[in-house]
C-alpha positions as CSV (number, residue, x, y, z in Angstrom):
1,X,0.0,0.0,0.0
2,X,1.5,3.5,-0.8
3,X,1.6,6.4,2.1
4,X,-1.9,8.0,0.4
5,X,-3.9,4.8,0.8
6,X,-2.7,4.8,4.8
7,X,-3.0,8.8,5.3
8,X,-6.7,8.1,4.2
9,X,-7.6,4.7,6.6
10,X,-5.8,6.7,9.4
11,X,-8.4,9.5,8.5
12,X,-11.2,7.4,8.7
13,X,-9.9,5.6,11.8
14,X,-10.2,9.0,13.5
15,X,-13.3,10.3,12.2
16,X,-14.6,7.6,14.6
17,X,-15.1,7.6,18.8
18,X,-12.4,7.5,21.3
19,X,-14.1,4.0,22.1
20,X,-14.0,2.7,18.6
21,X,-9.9,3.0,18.4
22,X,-9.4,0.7,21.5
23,X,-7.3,-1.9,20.3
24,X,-6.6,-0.6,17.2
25,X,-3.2,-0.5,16.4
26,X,-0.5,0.7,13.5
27,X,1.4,-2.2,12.8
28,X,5.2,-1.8,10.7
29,X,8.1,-3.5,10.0
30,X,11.6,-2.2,11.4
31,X,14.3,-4.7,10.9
32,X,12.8,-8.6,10.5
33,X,10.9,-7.5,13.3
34,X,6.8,-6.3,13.6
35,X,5.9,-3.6,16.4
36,X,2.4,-1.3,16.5
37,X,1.7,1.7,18.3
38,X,-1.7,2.3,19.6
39,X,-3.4,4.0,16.5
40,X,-4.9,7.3,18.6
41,X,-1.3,8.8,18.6
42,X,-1.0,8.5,14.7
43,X,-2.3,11.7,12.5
44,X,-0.6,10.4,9.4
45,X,1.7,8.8,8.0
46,X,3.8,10.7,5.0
47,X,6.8,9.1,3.1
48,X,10.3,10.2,3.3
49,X,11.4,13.6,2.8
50,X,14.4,16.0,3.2
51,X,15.2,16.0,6.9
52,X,17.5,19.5,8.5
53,X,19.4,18.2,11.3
54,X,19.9,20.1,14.1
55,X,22.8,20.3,16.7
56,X,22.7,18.7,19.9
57,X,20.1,16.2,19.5
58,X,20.5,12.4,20.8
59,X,21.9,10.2,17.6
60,X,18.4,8.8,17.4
61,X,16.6,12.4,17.1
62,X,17.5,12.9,13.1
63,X,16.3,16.3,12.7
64,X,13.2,18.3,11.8
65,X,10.9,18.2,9.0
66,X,8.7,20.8,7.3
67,X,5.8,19.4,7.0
68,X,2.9,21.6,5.6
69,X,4.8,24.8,7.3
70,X,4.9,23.2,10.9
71,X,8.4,22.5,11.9
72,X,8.1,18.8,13.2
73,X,11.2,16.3,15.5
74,X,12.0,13.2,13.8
75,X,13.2,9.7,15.3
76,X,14.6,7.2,13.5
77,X,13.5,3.6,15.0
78,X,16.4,1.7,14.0
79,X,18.8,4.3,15.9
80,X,16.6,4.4,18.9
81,X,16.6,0.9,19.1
82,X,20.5,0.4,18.7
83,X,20.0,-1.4,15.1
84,X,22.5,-0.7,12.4
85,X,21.2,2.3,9.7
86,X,20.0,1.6,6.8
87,X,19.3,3.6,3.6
88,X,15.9,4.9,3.1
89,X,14.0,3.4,0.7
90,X,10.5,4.0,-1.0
91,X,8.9,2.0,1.1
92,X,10.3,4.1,4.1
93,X,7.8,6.2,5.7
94,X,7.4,8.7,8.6
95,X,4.9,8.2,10.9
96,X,3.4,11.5,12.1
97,X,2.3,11.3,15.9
98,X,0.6,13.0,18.6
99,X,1.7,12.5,22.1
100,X,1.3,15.2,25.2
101,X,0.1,17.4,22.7
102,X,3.3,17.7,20.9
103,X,3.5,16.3,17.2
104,X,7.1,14.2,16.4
105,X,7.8,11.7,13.6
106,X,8.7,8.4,13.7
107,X,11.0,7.0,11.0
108,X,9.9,3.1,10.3
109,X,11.0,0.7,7.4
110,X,7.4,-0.3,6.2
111,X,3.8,0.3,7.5
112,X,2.3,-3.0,7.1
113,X,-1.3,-2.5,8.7
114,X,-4.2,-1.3,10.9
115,X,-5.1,-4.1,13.2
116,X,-7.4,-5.1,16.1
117,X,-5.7,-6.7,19.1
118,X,-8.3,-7.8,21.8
119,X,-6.7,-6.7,25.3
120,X,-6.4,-10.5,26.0
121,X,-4.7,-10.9,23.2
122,X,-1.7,-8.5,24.6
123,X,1.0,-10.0,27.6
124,X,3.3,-8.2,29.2
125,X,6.7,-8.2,27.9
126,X,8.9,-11.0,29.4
127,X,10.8,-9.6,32.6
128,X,14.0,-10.8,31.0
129,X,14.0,-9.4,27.7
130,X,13.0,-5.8,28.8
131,X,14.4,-3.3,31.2
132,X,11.5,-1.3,33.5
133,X,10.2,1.7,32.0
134,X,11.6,0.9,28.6
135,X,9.0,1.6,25.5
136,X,7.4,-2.3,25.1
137,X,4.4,-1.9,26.4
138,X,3.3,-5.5,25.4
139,X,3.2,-8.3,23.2
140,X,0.5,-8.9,20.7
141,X,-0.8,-12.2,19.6
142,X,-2.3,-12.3,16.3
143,X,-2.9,-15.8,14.4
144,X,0.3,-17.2,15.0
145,X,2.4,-13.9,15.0
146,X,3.7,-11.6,17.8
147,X,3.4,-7.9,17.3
148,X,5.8,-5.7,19.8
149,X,3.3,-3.0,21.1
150,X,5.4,-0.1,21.7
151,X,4.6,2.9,24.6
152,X,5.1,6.0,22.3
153,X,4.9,8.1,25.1
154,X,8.0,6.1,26.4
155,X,10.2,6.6,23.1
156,X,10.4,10.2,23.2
157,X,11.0,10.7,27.1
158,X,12.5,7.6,28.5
């Protein structure tokens, strides 16, 4: 699916209740690996575009983009999560997000999906492979695949 044809099931995912986006979830590929963020944080998703660095920032903080005249953070997954960089690609996209009232982007390999994850369908993440207050909120169980829920909240202030 191209960036358009997600902008628009976002829209529509909003247009709905507070109620209605419980256990809805953006699901998208970084690495080999799939992780979702609860879908009320996501306003859009756009694709790639030029990014300004600015001085200062934490290696995983790539800069600021202009996005429709408001001057928006990005974060690039891989370097937040320690993975090695890759090139961007067409398929890279930046997911636009609203947490505490501030807007940042999120830099992710592929958006794969919107899906429904019933809460007891979501376990804790195992005491071993996370650290407390780290940004794994959960794991997902879908069919027979796990989905890493991630605590957006978590990713830009832990």
């Amino acid at each position: 699916m191209t960036a358009g044809l997600h902008t628009n099931m976002l829209a529509e995912e909003h247009a709905s209740s507070e109620d209605t986006l419980h256990g809805k979830f953006l699901v998208f590929k970084v690495g080999n690996e799939d992780f979702g963020i609860e879908i009320r944080h996501v306003t859009e998703i756009v694709g790639i575009q030029k990014i300004n660095e600015v001085p200062d920032l934490p290696g995983y903080m790539k800069g600021v983009i202009n996005l429709r005249g408001k001057v928006i953070p990005v974060m690039d997954i891989r370097s937040r999560f320690g993975m090695p960089e890759r090139e961007y690609d067409e398929r890279t996209c930046i997911i636009v997000v609203q947490v505490e009232g501030e807007t940042s982007g999120l830099i992710i390999d592929q958006v794969k999906e919107v899906t429904e994850i019933a809460d007891d369908k979501i376990e804790p993440p195992p005491a071993r492979t996370v650290q407390p207050g780290q940004y794994v909120k959960g794991i997902g169980k879908v069919s027979d695949e796990v989905k890493i829920l991630l605590d957006v909240q978590r990713l830009f202030y832990a």
